[in-house]
N, CA and C of each residue as an Amber inpcrd file, in Angstrom:
protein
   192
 -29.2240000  85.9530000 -66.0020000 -30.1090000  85.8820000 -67.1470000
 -30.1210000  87.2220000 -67.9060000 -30.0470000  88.1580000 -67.8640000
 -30.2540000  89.6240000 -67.7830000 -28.3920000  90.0160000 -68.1980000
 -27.5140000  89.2160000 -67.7180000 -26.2530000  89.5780000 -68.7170000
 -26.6650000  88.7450000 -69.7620000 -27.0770000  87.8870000 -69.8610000
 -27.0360000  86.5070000 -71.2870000 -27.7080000  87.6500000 -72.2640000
 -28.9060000  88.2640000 -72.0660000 -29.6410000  88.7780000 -73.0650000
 -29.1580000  90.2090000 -73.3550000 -28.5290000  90.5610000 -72.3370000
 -28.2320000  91.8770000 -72.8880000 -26.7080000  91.0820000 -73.6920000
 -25.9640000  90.5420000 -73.5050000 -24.7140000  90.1160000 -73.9260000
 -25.4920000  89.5780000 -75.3760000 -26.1590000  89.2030000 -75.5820000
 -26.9100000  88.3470000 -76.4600000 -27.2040000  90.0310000 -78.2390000
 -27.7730000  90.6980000 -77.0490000 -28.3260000  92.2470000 -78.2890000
 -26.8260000  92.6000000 -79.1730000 -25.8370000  92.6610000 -77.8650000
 -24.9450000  93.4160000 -77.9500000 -24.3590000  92.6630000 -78.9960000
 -23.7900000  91.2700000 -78.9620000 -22.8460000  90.5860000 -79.9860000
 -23.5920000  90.8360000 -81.2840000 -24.6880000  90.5010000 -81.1950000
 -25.7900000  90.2560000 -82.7630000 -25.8940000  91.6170000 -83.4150000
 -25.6040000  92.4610000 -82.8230000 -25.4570000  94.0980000 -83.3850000
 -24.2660000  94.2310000 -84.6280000 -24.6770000  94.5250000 -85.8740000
 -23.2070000  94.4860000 -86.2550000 -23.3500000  96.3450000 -86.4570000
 -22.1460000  96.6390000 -86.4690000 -21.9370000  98.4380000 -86.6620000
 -21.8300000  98.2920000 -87.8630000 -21.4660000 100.1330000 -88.3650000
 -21.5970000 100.2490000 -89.7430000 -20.4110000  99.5070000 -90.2870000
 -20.0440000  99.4920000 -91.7160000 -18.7460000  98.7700000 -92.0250000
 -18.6790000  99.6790000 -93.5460000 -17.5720000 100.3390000 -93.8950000
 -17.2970000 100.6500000 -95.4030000 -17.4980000  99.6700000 -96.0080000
 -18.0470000 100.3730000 -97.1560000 -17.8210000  99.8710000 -98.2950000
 -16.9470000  98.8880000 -99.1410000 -16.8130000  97.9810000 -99.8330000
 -16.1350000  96.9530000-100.1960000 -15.5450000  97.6500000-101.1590000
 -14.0250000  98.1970000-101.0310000 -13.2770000  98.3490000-102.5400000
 -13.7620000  97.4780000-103.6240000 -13.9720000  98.1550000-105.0030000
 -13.5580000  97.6450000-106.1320000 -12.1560000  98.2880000-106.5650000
 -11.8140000  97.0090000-107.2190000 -10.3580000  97.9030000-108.0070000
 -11.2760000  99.0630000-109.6710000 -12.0450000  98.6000000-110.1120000
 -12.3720000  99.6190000-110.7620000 -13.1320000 101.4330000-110.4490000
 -12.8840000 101.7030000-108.7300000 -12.8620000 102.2060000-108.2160000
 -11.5990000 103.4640000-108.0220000 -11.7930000 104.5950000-107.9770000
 -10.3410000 105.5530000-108.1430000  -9.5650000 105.1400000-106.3710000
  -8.4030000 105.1190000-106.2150000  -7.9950000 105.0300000-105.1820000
  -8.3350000 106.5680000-104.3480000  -8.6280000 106.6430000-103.4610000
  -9.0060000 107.8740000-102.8100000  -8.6100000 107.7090000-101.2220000
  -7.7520000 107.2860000-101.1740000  -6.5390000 106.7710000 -99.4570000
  -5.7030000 107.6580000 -99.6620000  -4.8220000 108.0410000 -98.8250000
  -2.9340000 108.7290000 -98.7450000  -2.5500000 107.2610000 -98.7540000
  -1.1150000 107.2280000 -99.7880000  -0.1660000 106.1100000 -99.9810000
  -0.0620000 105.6540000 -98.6380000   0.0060000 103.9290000 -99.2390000
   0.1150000 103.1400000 -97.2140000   1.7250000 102.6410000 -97.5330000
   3.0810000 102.7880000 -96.8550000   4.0740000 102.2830000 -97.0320000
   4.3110000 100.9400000 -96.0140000   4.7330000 100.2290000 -97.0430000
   4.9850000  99.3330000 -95.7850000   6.1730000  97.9950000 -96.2240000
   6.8310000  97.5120000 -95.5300000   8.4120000  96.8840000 -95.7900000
   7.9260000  95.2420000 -96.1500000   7.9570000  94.5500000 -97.8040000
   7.6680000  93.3560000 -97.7500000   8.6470000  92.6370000 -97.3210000
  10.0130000  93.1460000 -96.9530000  10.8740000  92.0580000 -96.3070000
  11.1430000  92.1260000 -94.5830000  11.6410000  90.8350000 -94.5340000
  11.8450000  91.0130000 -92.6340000  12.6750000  91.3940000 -92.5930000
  12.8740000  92.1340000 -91.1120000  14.0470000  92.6610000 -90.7520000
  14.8910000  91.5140000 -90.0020000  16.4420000  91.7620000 -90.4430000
  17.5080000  90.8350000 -89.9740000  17.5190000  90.4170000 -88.7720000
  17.5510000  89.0820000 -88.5210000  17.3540000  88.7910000 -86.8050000
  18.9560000  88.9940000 -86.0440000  18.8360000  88.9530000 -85.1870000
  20.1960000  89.5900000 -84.6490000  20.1740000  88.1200000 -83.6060000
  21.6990000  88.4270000 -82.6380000  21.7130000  87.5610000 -81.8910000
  21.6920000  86.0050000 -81.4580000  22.2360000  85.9720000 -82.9240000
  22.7080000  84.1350000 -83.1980000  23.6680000  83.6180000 -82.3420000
  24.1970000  83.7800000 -81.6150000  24.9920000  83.3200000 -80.5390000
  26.8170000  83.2750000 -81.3630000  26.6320000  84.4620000 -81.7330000
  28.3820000  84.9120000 -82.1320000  28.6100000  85.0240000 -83.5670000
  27.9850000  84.2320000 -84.0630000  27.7840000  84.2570000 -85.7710000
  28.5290000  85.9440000 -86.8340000  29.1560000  86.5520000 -85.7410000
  29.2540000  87.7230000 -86.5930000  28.1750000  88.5560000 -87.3770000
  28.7190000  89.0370000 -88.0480000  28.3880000  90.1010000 -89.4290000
  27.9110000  89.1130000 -90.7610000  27.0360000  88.9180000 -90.4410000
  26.9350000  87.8200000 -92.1850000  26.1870000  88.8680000 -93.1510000
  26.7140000  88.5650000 -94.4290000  25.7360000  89.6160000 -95.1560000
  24.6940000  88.8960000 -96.2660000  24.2920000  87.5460000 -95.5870000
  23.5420000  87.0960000 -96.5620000  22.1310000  87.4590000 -95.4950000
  21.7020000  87.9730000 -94.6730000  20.3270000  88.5460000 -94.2220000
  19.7340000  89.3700000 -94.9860000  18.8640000  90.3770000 -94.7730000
  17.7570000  91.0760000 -95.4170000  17.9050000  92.2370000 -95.3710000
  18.3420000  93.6990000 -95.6130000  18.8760000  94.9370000 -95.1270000
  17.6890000  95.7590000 -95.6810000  16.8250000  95.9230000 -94.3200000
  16.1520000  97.2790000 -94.2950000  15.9580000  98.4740000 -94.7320000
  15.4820000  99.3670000 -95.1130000  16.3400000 100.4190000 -95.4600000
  16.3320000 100.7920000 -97.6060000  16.2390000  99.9530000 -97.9310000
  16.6790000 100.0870000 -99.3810000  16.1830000 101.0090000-100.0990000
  15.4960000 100.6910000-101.1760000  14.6330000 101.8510000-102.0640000
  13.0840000 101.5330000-102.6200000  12.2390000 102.3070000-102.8720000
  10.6020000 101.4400000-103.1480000  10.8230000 102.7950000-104.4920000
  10.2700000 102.0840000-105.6580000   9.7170000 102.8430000-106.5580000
   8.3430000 102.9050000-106.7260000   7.7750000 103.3210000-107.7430000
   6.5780000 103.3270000-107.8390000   5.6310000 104.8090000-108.6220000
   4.5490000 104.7550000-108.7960000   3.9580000 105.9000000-109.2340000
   2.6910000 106.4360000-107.7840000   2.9420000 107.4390000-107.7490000
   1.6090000 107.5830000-106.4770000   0.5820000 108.3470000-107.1580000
């Protein structure tokens, strides 16, 4: 009984939480990089070298 209620305080507690971005808000983060394509699966059972997969690696432009 005594885990239920303490288990009970504990879940119903919520912690602090930031703030909700607005986009009319200045960005104030360090740039997040991150790859929108998958990386090439390997190991098709002999299939070779195909070059119609996804190649990692390329270039990101942008303004930071």
């Amino acid at each position: 009984m005594l885990f239920a209620v303490l288990a009970l305080i504990f879940l119903t507690r919520k912690g602090p939480h930031p703030d909700t971005y607005k986009m009319s808000d200045p960005w104030t983060h360090a740039p997040i990089l991150w790859a929108a394509e998958e990386p090439r699966e390997h190991g098709h059972g002999g299939h070779g070298h195909d070059s119609h997969g996804v190649v990692i690696g390329g270039g990101a432009s942008g303004k930071w």
